[in-house]
C-alpha positions in Angstrom: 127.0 59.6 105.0 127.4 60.3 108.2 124.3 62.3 110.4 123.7 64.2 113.7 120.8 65.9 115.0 121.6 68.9 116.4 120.9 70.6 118.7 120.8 66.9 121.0 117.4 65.4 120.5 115.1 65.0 123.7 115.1 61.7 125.6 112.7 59.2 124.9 109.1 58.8 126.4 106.8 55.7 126.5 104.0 56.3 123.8 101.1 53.7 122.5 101.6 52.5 119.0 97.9 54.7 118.7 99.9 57.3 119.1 101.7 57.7 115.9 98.2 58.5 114.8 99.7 55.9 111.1 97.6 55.8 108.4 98.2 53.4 105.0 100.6 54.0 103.0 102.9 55.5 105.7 106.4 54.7 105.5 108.3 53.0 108.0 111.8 51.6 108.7 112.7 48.3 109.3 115.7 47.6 111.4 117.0 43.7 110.6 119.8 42.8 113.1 122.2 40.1 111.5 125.8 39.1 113.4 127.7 41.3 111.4 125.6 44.6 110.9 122.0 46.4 111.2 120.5 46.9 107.9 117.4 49.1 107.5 114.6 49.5 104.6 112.2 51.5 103.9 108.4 49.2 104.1 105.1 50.8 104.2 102.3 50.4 106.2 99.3 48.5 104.7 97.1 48.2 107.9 96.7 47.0 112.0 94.6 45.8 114.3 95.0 47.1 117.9 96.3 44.5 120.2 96.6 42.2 117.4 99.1 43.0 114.1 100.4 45.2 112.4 100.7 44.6 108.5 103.3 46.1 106.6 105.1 45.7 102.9 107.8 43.2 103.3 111.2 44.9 102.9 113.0 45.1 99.1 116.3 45.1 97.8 116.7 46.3 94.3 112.9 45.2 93.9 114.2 41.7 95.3 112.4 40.8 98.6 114.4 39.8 101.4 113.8 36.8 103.0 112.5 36.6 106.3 111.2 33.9 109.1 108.5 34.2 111.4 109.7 34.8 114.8 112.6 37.2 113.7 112.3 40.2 115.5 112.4 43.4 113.8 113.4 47.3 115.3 110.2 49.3 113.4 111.0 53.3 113.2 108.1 56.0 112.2 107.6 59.8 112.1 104.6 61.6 112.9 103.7 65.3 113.0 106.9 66.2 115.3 108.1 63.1 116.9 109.8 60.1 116.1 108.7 56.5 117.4 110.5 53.1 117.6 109.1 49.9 118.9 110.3 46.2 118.7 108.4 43.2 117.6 108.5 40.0 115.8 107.6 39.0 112.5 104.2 36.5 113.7 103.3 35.8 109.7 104.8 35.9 106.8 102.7 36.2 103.4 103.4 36.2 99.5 100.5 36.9 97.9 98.5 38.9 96.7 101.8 40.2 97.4 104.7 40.2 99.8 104.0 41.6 103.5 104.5 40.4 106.9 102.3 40.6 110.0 104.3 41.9 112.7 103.5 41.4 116.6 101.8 44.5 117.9 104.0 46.3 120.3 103.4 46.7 123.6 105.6 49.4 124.6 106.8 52.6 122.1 109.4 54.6 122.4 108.4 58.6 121.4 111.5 61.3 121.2 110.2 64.4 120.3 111.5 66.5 117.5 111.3 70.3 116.9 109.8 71.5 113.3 113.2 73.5 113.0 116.0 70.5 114.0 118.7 70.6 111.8 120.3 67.8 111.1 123.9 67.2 109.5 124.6 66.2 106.1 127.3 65.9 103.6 125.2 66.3 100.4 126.5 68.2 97.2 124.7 70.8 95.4 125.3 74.0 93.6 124.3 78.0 94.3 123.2 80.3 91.5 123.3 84.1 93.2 119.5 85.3 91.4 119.9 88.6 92.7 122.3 88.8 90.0 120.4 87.2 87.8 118.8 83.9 86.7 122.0 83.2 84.1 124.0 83.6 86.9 127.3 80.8 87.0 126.5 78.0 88.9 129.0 77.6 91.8 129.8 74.0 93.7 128.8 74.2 97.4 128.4 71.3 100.3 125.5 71.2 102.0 126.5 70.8 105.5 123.4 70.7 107.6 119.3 71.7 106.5 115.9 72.0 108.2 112.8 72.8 107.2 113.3 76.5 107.2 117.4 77.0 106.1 120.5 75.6 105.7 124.2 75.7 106.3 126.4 75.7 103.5 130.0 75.7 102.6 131.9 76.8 99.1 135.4 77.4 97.9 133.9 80.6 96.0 131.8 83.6 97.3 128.0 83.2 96.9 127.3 86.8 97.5 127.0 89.2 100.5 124.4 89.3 103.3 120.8 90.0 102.5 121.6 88.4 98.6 119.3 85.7 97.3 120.3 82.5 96.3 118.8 79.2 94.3 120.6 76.0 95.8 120.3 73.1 93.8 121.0 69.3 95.2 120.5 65.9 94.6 119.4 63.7 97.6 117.2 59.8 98.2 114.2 59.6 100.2 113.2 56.1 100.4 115.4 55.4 97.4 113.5 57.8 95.2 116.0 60.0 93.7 115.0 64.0 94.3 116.7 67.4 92.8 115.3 70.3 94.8 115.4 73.6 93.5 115.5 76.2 96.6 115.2 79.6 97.1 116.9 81.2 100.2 118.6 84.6 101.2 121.8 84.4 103.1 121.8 85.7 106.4 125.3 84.9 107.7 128.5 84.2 106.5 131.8 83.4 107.8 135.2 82.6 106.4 137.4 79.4 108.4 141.1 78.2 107.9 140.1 75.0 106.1 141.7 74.5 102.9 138.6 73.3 101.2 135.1 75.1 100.8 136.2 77.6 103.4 133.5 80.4 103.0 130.6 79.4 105.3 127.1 80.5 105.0 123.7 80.3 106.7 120.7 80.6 104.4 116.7 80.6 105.2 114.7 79.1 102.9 112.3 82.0 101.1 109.1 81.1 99.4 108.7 77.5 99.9 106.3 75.6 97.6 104.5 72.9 99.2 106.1 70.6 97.2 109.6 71.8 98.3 108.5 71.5 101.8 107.0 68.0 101.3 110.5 67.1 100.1 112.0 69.3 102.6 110.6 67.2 105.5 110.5 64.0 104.0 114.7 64.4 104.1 114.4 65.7 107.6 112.3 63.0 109.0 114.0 60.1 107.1 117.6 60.9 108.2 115.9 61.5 111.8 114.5 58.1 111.7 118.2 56.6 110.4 120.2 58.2 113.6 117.5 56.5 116.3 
């Protein structure tokens, strides 16, 4: 799936690792380097000692862990309130029980790119559009998902959705740290636009109505994560 951030992100700043103000059980992302690609996996943070180590769940693969070796150095991405951070370090410990987690060096230097509560970032997700102002039993109608924020969307279908001002219920399926989610989401359509593209050619802009603070958990959880991917 391929991801932008739009509009262009802010340029990095130099942060402490204090800064991400990270409490347990936070996620992060991993970044292991091999010769042939980057891989990156979603840990979480058990703990850290300023100056000293950080502790964190050692990475997974289809609730395999990976194998690591002290003194392999790791990229380590996190989001906080509205800002990303990345900093580099090396795995100083590797442990396996009570369970497997690594200590990591503690960074010296991190890297802080602030993010607005509204960035939108690009997707390519499916979903499908029920128009509830014309009622619940409405028929279902395929749309893509093209980009999403925290407070709207931008979607694309083959199909009218309805006319200005009309509510909708978008339904998609989507993976936050390989947890499978299906939000349910309420938004009025604001614009809409028609393009030459043979496929899904009716464009709309929608604002998210009524948000639950469950849907907006989700909501930002999708943000963030894809945010996190793209640094």
């Amino acid at each position: 799936m391929n991801a932008t951030i739009k509009p262009t992100a802010p340029s990095r700043i130099t942060a402490n690792f204090e800064d991400i103000k990270a409490r347990v059980g936070d996620m992060f992302q991993v970044q292991i380097s091999t010769d042939k690609q980057e891989i990156r996996h979603s840990v979480k943070l058990l703990g850290y000692l300023a100056g000293k180590t950080i502790m964190i769940t050692a990475p997974t693969v289809n609730n395999s862990v990976i194998l690591l070796r002290e003194g392999q150095n790791l990229t380590v991405r996190a989001f906080s309130g509205t800002a990303a951070y990345a900093f580099s370090c090396e795995i100083i410990k590797v442990c396996n029980s009570p369970l497997a987690y690594l200590h990591l060096s503690y960074p010296k230097i991190t890297q802080k790119v602030p993010i607005r509560a509204s960035a939108r970032i690009n997707f390519d997700l499916v979903g499908t559009s029920v128009n509830i102002s014309n009622g619940e039993n409405t028929n279902a109608i395929p749309i893509i998902i093209t980009d999403i924020s925290t407070t709207g969307a931008a979607i694309a279908a083959s199909s009218p959705l309805g006319k200005k001002d009309d509510i909708l219920r978008i339904t998609f399926r989507a993976n936050i740290h390989d947890i499978e989610v299906h939000p349910s989401l309420k938004c009025a359509i604001r614009s809409l636009t028609s393009s030459d593209e043979v496929v899904n050619p009716i464009k709309y802009g929608l604002q998210f109505l009524e948000l639950q603070t469950q849907e907006l958990l989700t909501l930002n959880s999708l943000v963030y994560q894809k945010i996190l991917e793209l640094k």
